[in-house]
FITI-337475 format. One record per residue (C-alpha): x, y, z negated. Coordinates in steps of 0.5 Angstrom, whole numbers, padded with zeros to 4 digits, always signed. Layout:
BEGIN
XYZ...
***
This chain:
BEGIN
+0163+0329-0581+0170+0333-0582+0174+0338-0586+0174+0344-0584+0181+0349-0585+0181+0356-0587+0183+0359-0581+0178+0355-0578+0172+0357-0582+0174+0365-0581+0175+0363-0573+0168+0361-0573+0166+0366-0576+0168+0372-0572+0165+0368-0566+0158+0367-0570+0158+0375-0572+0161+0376-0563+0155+0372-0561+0149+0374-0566+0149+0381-0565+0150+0379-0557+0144+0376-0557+0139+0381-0556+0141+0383-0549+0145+0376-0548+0139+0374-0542+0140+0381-0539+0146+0381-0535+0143+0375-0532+0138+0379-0527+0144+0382-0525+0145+0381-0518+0152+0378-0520+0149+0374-0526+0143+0370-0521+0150+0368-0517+0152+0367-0523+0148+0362-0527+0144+0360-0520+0152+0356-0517+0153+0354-0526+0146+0351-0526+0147+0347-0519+0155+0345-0520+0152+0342-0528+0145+0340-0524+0151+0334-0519+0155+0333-0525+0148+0331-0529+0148+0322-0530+0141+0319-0527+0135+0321-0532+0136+0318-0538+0132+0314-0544+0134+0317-0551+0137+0323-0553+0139+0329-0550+0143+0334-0554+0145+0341-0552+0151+0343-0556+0151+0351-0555+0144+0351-0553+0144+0360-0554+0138+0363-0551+0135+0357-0549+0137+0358-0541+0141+0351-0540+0135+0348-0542+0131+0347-0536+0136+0343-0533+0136+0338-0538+0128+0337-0538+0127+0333-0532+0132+0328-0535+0129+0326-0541+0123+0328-0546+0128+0328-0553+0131+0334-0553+0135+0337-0558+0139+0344-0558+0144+0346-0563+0148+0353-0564+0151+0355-0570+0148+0363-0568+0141+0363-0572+0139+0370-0567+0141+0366-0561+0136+0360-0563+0131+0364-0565+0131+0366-0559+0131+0360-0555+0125+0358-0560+0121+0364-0557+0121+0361-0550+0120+0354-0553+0116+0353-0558+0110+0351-0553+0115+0345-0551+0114+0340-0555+0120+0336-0552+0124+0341-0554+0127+0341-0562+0133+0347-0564+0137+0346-0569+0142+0350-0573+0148+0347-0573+0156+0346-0572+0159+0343-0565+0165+0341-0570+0161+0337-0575+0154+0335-0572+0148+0334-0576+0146+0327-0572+0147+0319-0574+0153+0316-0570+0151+0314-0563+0145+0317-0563+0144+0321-0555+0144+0317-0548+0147+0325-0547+0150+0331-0549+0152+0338-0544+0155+0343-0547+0155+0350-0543+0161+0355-0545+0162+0352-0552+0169+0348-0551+0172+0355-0550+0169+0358-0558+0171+0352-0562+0177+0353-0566+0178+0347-0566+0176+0343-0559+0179+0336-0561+0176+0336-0567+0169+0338-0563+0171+0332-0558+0171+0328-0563+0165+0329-0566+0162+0329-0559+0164+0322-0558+0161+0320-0565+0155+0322-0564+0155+0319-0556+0152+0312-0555+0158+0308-0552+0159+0309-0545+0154+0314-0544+0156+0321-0542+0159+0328-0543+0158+0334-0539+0161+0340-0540+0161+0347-0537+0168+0351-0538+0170+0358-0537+0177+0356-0535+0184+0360-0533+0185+0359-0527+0182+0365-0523+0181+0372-0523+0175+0373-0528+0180+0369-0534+0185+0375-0532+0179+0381-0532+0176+0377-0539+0183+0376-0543+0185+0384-0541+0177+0387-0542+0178+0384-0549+0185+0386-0551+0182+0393-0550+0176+0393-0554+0173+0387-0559+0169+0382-0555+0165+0374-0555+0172+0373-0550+0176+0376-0555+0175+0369-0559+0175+0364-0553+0181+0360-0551+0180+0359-0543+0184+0352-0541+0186+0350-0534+0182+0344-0531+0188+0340-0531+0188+0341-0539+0181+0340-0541+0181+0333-0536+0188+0331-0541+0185+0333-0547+0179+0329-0546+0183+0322-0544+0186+0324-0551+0180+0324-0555+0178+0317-0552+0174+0319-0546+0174+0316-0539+0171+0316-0532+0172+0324-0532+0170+0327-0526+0170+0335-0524+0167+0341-0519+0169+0348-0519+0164+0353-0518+0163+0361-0518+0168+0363-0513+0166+0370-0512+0170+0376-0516+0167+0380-0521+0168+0386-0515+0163+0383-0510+0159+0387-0506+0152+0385-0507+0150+0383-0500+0157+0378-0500+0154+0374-0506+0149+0370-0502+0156+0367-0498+0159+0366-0504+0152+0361-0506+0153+0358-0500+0160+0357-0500+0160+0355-0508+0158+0347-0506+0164+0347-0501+0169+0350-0505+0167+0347-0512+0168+0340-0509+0174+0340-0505+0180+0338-0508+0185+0344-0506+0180+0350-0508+0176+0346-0514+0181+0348-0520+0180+0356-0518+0172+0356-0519+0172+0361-0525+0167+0355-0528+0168+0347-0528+0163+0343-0529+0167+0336-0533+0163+0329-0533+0166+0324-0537+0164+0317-0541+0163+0316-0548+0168+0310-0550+0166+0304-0549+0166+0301-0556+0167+0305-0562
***
């Protein structure tokens, strides 16, 4: 739906080549003890921000290998996940192809291969970060979004140690991080009232530092839910978790 500069095009690129040959072992790190803390305090902080169930069209912008995607099913029996890194679908695939409520499809978050007003829904988990180009990509959200409807977004942001671990990892060795643009909570709440969204809310999550021992990891679990909702620690979880609303006429 939009032009894309040449800047952009190579941005994309880059990331597409950085997640492509991650794909392989993306899922790995995740039966770590860490990555279950990880992904078990990322999927409850989205499972509270998700609306009621919904009775259309649930779209999954940065779907990967498919693990976000347990949370969306008991929401609604259309969905659809989108990524620009055909290794990562392909893989998504092999874990879906016997759901039929799941459809995947290749496809650019910045341009979108969808009708206006098209989804009830749609989530996108660590993608805002590897867009070149994020009000462009807002943009098209709210294009393809119903009027009023919601927006949930899971972001890596700034405002704790694991930015600060990410940014040096990746000026010692090419990295997916070393493509990212990490915003703090405050910005990515200002950017999406920018791009035409209201009712935004937020939560943090993943307070543990990549250096916690593993028999502390169950603590931080059950910290996460309190931290994440309070209003002092909330912005120095290393994920927030954004629900917003589509405009209300478009």
């Amino acid at each position: 739906m939009s032009s894309v500069l040449p800047n952009d095009a190579t941005k994309k690129r880059a990331v597409r080549s950085a997640f492509g040959a991650l794909a392989p072992v993306y899922d790995t790190w995740y039966h770590t003890p860490l990555g279950k803390y990880v992904w078990t305090v990322e999927a409850a902080a989205v499972h509270a921000m998700l609306p009621p169930k919904v009775n259309g069209v649930v779209v999954d912008i940065g779907v990967g290998t498919g693990m976000s995607l347990s949370l969306l099913q008991p929401f609604s029996s259309q969905i659809v996940g989108v990524d620009n890194t055909w290794q990562m679908v392909n893989i998504a695939y092999q874990k879906n192809q016997e759901n039929q409520e799941v459809h995947l499809v290749i496809g650019d978050g910045e341009n979108l291969p969808f009708r206006r007003n098209v989804a009830d829904l749609i989530i996108g988990m660590t993608v805002l970060e590897f867009v070149p180009n994020p009000d462009r990509f807002l943009k098209e959200v709210q294009t393809c979004l119903h009027p009023k409807r919601w927006l949930v977004l899971g972001v890596l942001t700034s405002t704790n140690l694991w930015a600060l671990e990410r940014r040096i990892r990746s000026l010692a060795q090419q990295n997916v991080f070393s493509h990212a643009q990490f915003p703090s909570p405050w910005q990515l709440i200002r950017r999406l009232y920018q791009n035409g969204f209201h009712r935004v809310h937020y939560r943090g999550a993943v307070y543990a530092p990549t250096f916690t021992p593993k028999r502390c990891l169950a603590t931080f679990s059950r910290l996460d839910g309190i931290l994440g909702n309070r209003w002092v620690s909330r912005s120095l979880g290393a994920f927030s978790v954004v629900q917003a609303r589509s405009a209300e006429t478009k």
